[in-house]
C-alpha positions in Angstrom: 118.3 72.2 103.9 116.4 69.6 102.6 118.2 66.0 101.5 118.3 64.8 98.2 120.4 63.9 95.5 124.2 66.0 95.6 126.9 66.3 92.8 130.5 67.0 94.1 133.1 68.5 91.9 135.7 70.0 91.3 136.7 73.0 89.4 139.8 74.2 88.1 141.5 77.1 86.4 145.0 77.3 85.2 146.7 80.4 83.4 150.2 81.9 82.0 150.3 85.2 82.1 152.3 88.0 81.6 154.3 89.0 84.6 153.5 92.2 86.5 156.5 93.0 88.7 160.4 92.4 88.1 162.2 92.7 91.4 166.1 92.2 91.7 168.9 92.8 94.3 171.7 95.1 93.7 175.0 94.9 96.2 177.7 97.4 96.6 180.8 96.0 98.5 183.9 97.7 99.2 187.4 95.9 100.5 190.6 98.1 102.4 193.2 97.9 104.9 191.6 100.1 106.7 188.5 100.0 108.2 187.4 103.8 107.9 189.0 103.6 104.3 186.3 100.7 103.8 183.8 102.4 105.1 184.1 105.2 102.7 184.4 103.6 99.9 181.4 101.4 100.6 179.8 104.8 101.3 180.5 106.3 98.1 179.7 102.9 96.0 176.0 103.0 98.1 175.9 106.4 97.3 176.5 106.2 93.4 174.1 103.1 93.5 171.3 105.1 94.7 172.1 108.2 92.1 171.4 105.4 88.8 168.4 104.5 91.1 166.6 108.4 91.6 167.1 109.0 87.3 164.6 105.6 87.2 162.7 106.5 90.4 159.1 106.8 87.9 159.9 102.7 87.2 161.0 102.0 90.6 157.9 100.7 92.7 160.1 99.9 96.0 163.2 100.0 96.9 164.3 98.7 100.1 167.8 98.9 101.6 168.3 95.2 103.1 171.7 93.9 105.0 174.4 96.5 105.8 177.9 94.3 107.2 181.4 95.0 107.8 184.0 92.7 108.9 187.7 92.3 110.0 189.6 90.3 107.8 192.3 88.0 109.4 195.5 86.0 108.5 195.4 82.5 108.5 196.3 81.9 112.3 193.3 84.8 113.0 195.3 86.8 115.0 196.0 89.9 112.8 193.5 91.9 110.8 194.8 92.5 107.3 191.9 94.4 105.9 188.2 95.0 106.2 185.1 94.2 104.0 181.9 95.5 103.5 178.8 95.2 101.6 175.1 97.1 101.9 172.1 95.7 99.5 168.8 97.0 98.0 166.0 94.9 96.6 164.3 96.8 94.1 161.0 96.3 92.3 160.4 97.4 88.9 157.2 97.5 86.8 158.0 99.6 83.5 160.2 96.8 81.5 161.3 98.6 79.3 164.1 100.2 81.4 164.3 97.1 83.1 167.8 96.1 81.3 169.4 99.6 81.1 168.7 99.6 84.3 170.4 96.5 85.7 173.0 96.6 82.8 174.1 100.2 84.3 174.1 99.4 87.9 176.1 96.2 86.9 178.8 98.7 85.1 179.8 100.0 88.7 183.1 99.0 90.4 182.4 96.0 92.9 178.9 96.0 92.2 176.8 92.7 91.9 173.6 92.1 90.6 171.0 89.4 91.1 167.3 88.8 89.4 165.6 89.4 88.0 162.7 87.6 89.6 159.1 88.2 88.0 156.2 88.0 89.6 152.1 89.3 90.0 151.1 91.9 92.3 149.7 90.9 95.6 146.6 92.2 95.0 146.6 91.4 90.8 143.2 91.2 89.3 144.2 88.4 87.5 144.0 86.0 90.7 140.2 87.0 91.2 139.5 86.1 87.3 141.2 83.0 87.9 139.1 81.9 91.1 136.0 83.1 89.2 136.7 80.7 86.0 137.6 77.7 88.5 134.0 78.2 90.0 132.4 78.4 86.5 134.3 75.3 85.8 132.9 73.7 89.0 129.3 74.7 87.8 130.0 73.7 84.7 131.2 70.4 85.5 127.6 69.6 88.1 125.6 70.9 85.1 127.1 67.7 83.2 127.1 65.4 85.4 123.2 66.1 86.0 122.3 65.8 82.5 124.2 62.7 82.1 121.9 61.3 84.7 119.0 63.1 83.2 118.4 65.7 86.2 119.4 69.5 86.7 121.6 71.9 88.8 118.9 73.0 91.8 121.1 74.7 94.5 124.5 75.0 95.6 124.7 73.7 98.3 128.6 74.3 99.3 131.8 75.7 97.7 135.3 75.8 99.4 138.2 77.1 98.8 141.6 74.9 98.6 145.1 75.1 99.3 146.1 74.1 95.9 147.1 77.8 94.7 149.5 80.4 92.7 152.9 79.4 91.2 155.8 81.1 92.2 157.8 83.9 90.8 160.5 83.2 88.1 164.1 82.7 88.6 166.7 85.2 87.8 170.5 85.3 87.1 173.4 86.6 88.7 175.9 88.8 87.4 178.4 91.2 88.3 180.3 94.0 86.6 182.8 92.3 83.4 185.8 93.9 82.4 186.0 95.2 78.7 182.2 96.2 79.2 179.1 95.9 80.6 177.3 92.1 80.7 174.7 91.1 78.5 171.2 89.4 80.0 168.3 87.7 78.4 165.7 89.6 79.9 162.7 88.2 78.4 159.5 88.1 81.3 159.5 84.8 82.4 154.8 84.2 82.1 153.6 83.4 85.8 151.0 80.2 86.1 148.0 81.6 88.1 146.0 77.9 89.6 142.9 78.0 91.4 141.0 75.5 92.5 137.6 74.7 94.1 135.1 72.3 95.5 131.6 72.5 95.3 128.7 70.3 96.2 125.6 71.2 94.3 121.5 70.0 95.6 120.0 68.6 91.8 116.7 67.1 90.6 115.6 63.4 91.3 117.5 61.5 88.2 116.0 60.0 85.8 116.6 56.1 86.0 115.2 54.3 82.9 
């Protein structure tokens, strides 16, 4: 490539957009003296978990069954077990919103049940990441076009863009709730927008300037 005159920029997009993905963790945990008794009532508190999540299954996008744990329980000097505990998880990830809060409201309802979320995010693979790379190199161009005519010359050639590590926000935060007595909980569960950043440099070839 020939030399000559070079502009280096830098372009930018920034966004707020609507989230496309709620994802939250539901925890069923059971506590008894014994540990078979424990184990089936953890059992059936898994089990009635995962009826409230097949009537949503058409919301559901993933469900995923996380850490299963159960313990011995000791007295203070550790040398007796007094009981056994037990919990099993599942992260699910929702993208119809409007069950969203009958949802998490119902699974909340159930005996020694805890809930966690919700988080919002994008999809991995959400258009709206390519739109926002596309804008930052339009700003990039946009930004060599003026820097040009300021010095009375034009845009030729580009001569390199890169990519940078400067990229996408992260998801919202949730809450954490678990079931209340007298009633189910209530949650704010307004989506939380997501910032979508990208950013380039570019150097870009342009005429001889015009020095008067």
């Amino acid at each position: 490539m020939t030399d000559g005159p070079v502009v280096a920029v830098r372009g930018e997009a920034y966004r707020e957009v609507a989230p496309e993905l709620a994802r939250f963790r539901v925890t069923a945990t059971a506590r008894e003296r014994n540990r078979e008794a424990a184990l089936t009532r953890l059992a059936e508190r898994a089990a009635a978990v995962r009826v409230l999540l097949d009537e949503h299954d058409r919301a559901i996008d993933r469900r995923e069954t996380g850490e299963l744990w159960v313990r011995p329980e000791t007295n203070r000097s550790g040398e007796r077990v007094v009981g056994h505990h037990g919990s099993v998880s599942t992260t699910v990830t929702v993208s119809d919103f409007t069950v969203l809060a009958e949802l998490m409201l119902r699974l909340a309802d159930q005996e020694q049940v805890e809930i966690a979320g919700p988080w919002w995010s994008l999809r991995p693979d959400s258009p709206l990441y390519r739109e926002a790379r596309h804008a930052a190199i339009a700003d990039a161009l946009r930004r060599a076009r003026e820097y040009a005519e300021a010095l009375g010359a034009r845009v030729t050639a580009l001569r390199e863009l890169s990519d940078t590590d400067e990229g996408f926000g992260p998801a919202g935060g949730g809450a954490m709730f678990a079931r209340a007595a007298g009633g189910p909980p209530e949650l704010d569960l307004d989506p939380q927008p997501q910032p979508v950043h990208a950013v380039v440099r570019a150097r870009f070839s342009i005429s001889e300037p015009v020095v008067s």
